[in-house]
MARBALO-926174 format. One line per field, with one value per residue (C-alpha): residue in three letters; x, y, z; residue number from 1. Coordinates in Angstrom, 2 decimals. Layout:
MARBALO-926174
rest = c(ALA_...)
X = c(X_...)
Y = c(Y_...)
Z = c(Z_...)
nr = c(NUM_...)
end
This chain:
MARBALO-926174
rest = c(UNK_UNK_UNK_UNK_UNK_UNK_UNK_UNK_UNK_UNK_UNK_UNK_UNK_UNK_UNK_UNK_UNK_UNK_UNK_UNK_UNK_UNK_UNK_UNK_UNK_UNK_UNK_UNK_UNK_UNK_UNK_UNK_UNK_UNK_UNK_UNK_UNK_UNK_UNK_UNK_UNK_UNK_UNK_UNK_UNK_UNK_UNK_UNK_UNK_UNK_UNK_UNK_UNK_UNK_UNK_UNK_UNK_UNK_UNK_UNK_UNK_UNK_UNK_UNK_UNK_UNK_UNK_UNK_UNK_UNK_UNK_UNK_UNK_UNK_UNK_UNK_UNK_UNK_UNK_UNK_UNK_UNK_UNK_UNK_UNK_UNK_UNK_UNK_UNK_UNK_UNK_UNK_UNK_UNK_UNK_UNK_UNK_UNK_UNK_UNK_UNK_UNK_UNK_UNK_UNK_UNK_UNK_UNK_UNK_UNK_UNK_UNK_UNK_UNK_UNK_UNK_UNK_UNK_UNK_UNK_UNK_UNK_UNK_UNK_UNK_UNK_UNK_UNK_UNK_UNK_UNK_UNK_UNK_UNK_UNK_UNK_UNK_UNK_UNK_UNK_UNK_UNK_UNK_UNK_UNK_UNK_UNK_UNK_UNK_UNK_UNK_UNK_UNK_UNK_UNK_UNK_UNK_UNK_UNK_UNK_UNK_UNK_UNK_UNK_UNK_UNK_UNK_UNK_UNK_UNK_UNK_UNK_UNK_UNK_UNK_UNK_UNK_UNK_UNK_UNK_UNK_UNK_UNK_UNK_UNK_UNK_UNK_UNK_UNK_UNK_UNK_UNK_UNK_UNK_UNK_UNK_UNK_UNK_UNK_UNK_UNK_UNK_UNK_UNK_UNK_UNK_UNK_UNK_UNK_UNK_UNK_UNK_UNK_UNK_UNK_UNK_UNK_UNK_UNK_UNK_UNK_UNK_UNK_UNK_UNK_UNK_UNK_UNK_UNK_UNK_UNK_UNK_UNK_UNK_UNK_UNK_UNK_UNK_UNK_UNK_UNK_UNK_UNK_UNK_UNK_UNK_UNK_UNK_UNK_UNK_UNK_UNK_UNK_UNK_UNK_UNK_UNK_UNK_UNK_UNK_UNK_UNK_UNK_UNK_UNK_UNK_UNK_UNK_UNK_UNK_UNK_UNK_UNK_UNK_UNK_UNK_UNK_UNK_UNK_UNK_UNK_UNK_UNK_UNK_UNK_UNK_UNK_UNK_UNK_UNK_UNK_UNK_UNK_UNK_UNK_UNK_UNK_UNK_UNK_UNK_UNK_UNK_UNK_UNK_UNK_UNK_UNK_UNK_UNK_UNK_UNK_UNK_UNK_UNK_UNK_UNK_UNK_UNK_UNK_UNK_UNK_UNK_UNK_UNK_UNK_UNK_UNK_UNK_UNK_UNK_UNK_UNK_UNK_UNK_UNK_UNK_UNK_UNK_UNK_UNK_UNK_UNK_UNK_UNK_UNK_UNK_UNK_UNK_UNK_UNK_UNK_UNK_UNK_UNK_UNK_UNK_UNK_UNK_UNK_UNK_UNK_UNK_UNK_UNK_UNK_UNK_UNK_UNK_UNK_UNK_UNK_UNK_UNK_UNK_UNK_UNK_UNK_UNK_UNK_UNK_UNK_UNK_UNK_UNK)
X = c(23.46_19.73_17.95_14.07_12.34_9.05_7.80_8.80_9.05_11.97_13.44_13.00_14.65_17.23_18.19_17.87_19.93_22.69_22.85_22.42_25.42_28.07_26.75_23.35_20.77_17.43_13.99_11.44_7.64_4.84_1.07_-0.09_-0.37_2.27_5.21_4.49_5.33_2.56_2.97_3.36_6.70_9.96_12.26_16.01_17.99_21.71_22.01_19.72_21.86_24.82_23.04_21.77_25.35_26.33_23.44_24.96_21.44_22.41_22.58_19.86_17.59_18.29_18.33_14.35_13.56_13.85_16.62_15.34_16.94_15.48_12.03_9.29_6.80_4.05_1.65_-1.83_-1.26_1.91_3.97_7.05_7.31_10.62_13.10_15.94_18.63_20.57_23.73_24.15_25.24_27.00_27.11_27.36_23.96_20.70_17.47_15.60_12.59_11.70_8.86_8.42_7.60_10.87_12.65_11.27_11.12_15.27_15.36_13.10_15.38_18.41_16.85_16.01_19.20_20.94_18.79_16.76_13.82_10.29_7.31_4.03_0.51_2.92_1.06_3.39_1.26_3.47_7.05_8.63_11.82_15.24_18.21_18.77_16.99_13.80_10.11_7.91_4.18_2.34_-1.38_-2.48_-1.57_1.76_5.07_8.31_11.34_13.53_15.85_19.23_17.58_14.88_14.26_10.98_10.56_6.65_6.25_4.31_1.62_3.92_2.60_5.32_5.90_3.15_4.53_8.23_7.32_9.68_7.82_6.75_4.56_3.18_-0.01_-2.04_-1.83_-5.27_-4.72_-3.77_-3.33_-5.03_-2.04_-1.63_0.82_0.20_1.42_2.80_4.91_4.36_6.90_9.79_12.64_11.39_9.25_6.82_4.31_1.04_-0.22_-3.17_-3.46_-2.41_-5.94_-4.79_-1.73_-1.08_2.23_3.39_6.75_8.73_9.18_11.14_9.47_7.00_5.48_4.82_3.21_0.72_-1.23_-3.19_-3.22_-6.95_-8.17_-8.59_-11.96_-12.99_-12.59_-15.78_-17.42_-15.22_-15.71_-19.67_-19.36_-18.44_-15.78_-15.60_-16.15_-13.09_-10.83_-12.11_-10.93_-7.34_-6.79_-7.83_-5.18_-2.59_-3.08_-0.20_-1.95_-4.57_-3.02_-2.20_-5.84_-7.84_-8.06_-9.20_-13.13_-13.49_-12.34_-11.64_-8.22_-6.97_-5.22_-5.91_-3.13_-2.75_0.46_1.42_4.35_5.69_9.03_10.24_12.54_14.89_14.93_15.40_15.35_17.81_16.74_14.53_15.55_13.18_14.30_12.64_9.13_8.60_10.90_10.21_7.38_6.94_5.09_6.04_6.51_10.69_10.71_13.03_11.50_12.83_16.10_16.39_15.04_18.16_20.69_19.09_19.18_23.21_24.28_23.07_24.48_27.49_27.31_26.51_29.71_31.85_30.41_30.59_27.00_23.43_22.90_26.47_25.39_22.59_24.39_26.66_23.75_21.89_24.89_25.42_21.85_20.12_20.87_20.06_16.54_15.56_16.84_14.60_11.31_11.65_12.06_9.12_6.93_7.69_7.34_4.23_1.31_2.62_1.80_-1.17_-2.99_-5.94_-3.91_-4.59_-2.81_0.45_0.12_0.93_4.01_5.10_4.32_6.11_9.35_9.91_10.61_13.57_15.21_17.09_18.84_20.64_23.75_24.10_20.68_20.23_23.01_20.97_17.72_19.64_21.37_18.34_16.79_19.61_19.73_23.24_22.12_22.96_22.09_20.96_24.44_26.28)
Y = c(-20.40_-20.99_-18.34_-17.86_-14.74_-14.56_-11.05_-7.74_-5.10_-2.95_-6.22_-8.14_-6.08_-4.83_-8.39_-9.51_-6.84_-7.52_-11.32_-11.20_-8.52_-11.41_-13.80_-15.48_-16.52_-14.62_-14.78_-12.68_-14.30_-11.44_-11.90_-8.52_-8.75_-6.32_-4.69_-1.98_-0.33_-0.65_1.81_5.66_7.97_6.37_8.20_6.96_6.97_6.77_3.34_2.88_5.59_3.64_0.70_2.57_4.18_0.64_0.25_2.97_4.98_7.12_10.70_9.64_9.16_12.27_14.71_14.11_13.49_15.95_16.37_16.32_17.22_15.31_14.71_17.64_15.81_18.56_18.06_19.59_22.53_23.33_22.41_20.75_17.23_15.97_17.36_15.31_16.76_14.44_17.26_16.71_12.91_13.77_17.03_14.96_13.10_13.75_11.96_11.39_12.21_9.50_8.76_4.96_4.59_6.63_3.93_0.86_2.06_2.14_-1.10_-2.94_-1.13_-2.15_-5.96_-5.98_-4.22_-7.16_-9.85_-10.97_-12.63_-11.18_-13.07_-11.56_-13.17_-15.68_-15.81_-17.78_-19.75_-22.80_-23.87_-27.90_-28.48_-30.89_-31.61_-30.56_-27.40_-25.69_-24.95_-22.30_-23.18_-20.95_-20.30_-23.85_-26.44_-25.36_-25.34_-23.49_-24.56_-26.15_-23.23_-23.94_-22.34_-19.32_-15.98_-15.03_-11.23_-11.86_-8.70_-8.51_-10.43_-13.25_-16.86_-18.35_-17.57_-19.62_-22.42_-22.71_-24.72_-21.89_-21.16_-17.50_-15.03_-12.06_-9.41_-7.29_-3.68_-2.84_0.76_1.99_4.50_6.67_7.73_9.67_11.57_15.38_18.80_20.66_23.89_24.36_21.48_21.22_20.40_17.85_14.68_16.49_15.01_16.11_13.93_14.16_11.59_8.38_8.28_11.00_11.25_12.92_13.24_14.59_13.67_15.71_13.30_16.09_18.05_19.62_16.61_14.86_11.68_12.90_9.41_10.10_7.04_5.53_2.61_0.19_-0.94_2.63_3.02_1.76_3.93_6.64_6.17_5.75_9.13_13.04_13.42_17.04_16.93_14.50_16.60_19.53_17.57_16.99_20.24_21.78_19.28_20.05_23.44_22.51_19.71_21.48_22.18_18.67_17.91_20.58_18.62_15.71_14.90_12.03_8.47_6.81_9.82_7.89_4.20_2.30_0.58_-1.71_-2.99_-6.21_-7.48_-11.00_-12.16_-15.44_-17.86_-17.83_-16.42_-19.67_-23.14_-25.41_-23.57_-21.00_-17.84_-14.38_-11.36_-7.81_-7.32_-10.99_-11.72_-8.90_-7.18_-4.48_-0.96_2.05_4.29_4.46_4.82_1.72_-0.87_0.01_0.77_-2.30_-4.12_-2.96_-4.02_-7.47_-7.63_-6.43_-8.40_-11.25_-11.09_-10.60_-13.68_-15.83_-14.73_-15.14_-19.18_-22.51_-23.31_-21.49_-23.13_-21.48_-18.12_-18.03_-18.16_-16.13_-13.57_-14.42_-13.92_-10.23_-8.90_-10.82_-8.50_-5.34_-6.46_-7.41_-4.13_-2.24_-4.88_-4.22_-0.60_-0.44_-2.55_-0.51_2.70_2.09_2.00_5.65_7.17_4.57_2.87_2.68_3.46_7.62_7.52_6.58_10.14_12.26_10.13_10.63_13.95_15.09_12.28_12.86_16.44_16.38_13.02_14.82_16.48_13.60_13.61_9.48_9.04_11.79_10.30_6.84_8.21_9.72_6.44_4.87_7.41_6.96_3.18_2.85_1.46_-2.11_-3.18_-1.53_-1.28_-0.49)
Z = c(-8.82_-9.91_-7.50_-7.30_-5.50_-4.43_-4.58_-6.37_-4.16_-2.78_-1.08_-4.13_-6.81_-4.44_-3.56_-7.50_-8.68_-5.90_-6.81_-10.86_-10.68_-9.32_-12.18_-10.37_-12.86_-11.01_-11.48_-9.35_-9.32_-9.10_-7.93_-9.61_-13.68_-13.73_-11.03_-9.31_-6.22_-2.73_-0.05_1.60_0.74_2.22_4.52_3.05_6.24_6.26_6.30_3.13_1.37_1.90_-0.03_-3.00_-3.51_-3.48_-6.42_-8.33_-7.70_-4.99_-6.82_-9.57_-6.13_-4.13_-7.43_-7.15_-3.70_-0.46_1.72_5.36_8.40_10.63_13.11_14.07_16.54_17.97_20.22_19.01_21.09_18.94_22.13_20.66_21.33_20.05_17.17_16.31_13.72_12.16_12.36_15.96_15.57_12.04_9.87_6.97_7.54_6.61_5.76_2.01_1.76_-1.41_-3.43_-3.16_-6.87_-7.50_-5.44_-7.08_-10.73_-10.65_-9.05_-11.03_-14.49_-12.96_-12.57_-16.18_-16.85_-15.54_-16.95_-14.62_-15.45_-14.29_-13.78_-13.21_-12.93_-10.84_-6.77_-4.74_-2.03_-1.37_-1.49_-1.67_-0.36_-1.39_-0.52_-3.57_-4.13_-3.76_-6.06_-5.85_-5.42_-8.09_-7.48_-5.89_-7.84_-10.38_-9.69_-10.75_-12.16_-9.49_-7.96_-5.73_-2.81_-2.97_-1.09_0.41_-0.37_0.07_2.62_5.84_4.47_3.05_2.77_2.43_6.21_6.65_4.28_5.78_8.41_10.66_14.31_14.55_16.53_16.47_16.06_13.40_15.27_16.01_14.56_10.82_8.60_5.47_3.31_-0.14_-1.85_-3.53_-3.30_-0.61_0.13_4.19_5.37_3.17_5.05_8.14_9.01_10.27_12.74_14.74_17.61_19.86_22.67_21.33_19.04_16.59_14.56_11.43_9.05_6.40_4.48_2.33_-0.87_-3.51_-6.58_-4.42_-3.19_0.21_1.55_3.54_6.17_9.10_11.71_13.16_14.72_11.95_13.36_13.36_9.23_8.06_9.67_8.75_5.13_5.64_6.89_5.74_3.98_4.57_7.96_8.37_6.13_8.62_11.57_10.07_8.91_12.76_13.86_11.23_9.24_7.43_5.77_4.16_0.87_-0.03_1.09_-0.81_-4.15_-2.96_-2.70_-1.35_0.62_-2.37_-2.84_0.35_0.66_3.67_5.57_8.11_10.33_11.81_14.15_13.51_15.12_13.44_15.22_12.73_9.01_6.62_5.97_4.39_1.12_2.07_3.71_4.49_3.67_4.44_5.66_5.29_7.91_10.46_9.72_11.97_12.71_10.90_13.50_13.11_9.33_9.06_7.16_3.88_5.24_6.74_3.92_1.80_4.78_4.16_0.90_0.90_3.84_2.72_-1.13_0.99_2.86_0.06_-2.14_1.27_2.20_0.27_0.29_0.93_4.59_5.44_4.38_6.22_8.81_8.48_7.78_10.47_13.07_11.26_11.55_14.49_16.50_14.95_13.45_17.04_18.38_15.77_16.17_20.22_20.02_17.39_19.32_22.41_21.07_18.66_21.96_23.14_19.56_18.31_20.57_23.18_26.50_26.19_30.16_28.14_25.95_29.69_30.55_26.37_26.55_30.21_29.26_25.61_25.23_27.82_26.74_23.33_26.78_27.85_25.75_26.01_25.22_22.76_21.38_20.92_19.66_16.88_16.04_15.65_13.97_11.03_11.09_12.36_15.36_16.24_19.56_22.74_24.01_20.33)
nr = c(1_2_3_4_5_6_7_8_9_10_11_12_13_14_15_16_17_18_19_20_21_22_23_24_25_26_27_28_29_30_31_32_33_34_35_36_37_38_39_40_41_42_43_44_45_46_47_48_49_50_51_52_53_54_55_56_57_58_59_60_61_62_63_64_65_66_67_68_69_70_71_72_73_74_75_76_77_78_79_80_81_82_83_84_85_86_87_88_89_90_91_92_93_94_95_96_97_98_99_100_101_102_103_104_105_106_107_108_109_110_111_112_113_114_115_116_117_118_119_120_121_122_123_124_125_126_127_128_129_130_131_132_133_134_135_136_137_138_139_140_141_142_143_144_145_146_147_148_149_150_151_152_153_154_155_156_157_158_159_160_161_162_163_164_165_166_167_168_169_170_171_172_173_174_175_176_177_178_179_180_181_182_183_184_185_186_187_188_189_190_191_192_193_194_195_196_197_198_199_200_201_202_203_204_205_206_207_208_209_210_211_212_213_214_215_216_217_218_219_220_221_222_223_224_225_226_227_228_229_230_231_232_233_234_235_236_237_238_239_240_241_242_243_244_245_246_247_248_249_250_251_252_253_254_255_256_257_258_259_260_261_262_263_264_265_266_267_268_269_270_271_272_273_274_275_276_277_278_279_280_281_282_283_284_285_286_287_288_289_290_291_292_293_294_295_296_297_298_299_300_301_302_303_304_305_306_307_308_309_310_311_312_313_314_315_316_317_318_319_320_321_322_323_324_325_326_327_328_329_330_331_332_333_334_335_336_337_338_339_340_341_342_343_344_345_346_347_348_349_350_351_352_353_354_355_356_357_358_359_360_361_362_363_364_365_366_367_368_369_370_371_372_373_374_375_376_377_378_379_380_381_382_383_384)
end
């Protein structure tokens, strides 16, 4: 088949690669003059791993990232809010600590590596629909070569949401988050998180060679004003929160070291059209608070290669994928939304209930049990 992606991120390449290796002629359309990864370190749970050993990248990946075994919350005290080991559900699991440019830079060579076709300087803002097939809208007025059917790997932001005619709803989150990557020694070995109230939150993320991803979450309406002000007096502030951050901190000067980030939530009705279907961030968008998105992005893009080599035709796949991941992307997005206000967000009353609940729950075998399932991505419902 004639296939036709829209965006090249991780969900993009990993879905190209997938598809070009069982014979699909694939070409990936690029806003940005050339590809290049977007976004904070990645924490490779389980369930990714399994997808990249699929890839062949597996080893390749963790030789140069950090093994991690598992979540350090603290309050600001130091009190210990919540530490989950990935050992107790499974000795043999553990989390990757990756750098996301690590990630993307083997997907995108095993893309070309496979012939796929690459085009940058290509914005898709539009899409027309067949019977027959499917065209990209480039820019506002081209169009692509006609493609069987096409996958919308557009991310969080993706207009071709807006384009697919498909009923959805959702928010921006009304808080965000300064990230960058650099050196660190003091956390090694952990996701290691600092929160104060639900206003402050810092982490830092093991991501191999000595390195870490390092993003400290704000009110988004609160970041001009943060940049109009003191740098110094802001790194101050983190590093009284977090002493552990000051290293990867101490060679930056300025704002302008930092990447601002914002989140949104969108739940669609359903994930494609009769040849259009939504893979990744551009189908459920969500916080970042779990660590999943990535993760699930590569389910996606697996499960629904999968589904296409097991149907006759591209509206049978989809649903075939949709009745394998429904459930489990709506599990994460609920959980996510739910759990996103108690860490980020303007209800400070919920940080007392967080901070007298959480700390006892890893107690309850059964529901210890499910935080650590989610936690590695193998969960698939609230009952499974």
């Amino acid at each position: 088949m004639k296939i036709g992606i829209a965006g090249c991120g991780i969900t993009g390449t990993a879905v190209a690669a997938m598809l070009a290796e069982f014979g699909h002629e694939i070409t990936i359309f690029e806003q940005a003059p050339e590809c290049h990864p977007i976004g904070a370190g990645i924490l490779l749970q389980p369930s990714g791993q399994q997808i990249l050993k699929r890839l062949g990248l597996f080893e390749e990946i963790e030789a140069h990232s950090a093994r991690l075994d598992g979540l350090d919350a603290r309050l600001k005290s130091g009190r210990q809010l919540l530490r989950l080991k990935y050992a107790r559900l499974d000795p043999e699991y553990y989390g990757l600590g990756v750098h996301r440019g690590l990630l993307f830079d083997r997907l995108l060579t095993l893309c070309k590596n496979r012939n796929v076709t690459i085009r940058t300087n290509s914005p898709v803002t539009g899409l027309e629909q067949t019977a027959e097939g499917a065209q990209f809208q480039i820019r506002e007025s081209e169009l692509s070569e006609p493609f069987d059917f096409v996958i919308a790997a557009d991310g969080s932001r993706s207009r071709l949401r807006d384009a697919s005619g498909i009923r959805f709803h959702g928010y921006e989150y009304d808080y965000a988050a300064l990230w960058m990557t650099g050196p660190l020694a003091a956390i090694q070995d952990r996701l290691y998180q600092i929160v104060d109230g639900t206003q402050r939150l810092v982490g830092l993320l093991p991501i191999g060679e000595g390195q870490a991803s390092f993003f400290w979450g704000l009110p988004a309406n609160q970041y001009q004003n943060l940049i109009a002000g003191s740098f110094n007096q802001w790194k101050d502030e983190v590093i009284s929160l977090c002493p552990e951050a000051e290293e990867i901190l101490q060679n930056i000067e300025s704002f302008e070291s930092l990447i601002f980030t914002t989140y949104r939530h969108f739940r669609m009705d359903r994930w494609h059209t009769n040849r259009c279907i939504f893979l990744g961030d551009s189908a459920h968008p969500s916080s970042p608070h779990l660590g999943q998105g990535v993760n699930l992005a590569l389910e996606d893009a697996a499960c629904f290669t999968d589904a296409l080599e097991q149907s006759t035709d591209f509206e049978a796949a989809c649903k075939l994928y949709t009745s394998q991941r429904k459930t489990k992307l709506r599990y994460y997005q609920k959980v996510t939304s739910f759990l996103a206000p108690f860490f980020q967000s303007g209800y400070s009353s919920l940080a007392f209930g967080r901070n007298c609940v959480l700390p006892m729950l890893p107690s309850v075998p059964i529901v210890s049990r499910m935080m650590l399932q989610t936690l590695c991505g193998i969960k698939r419902s609230w009952l499974r």
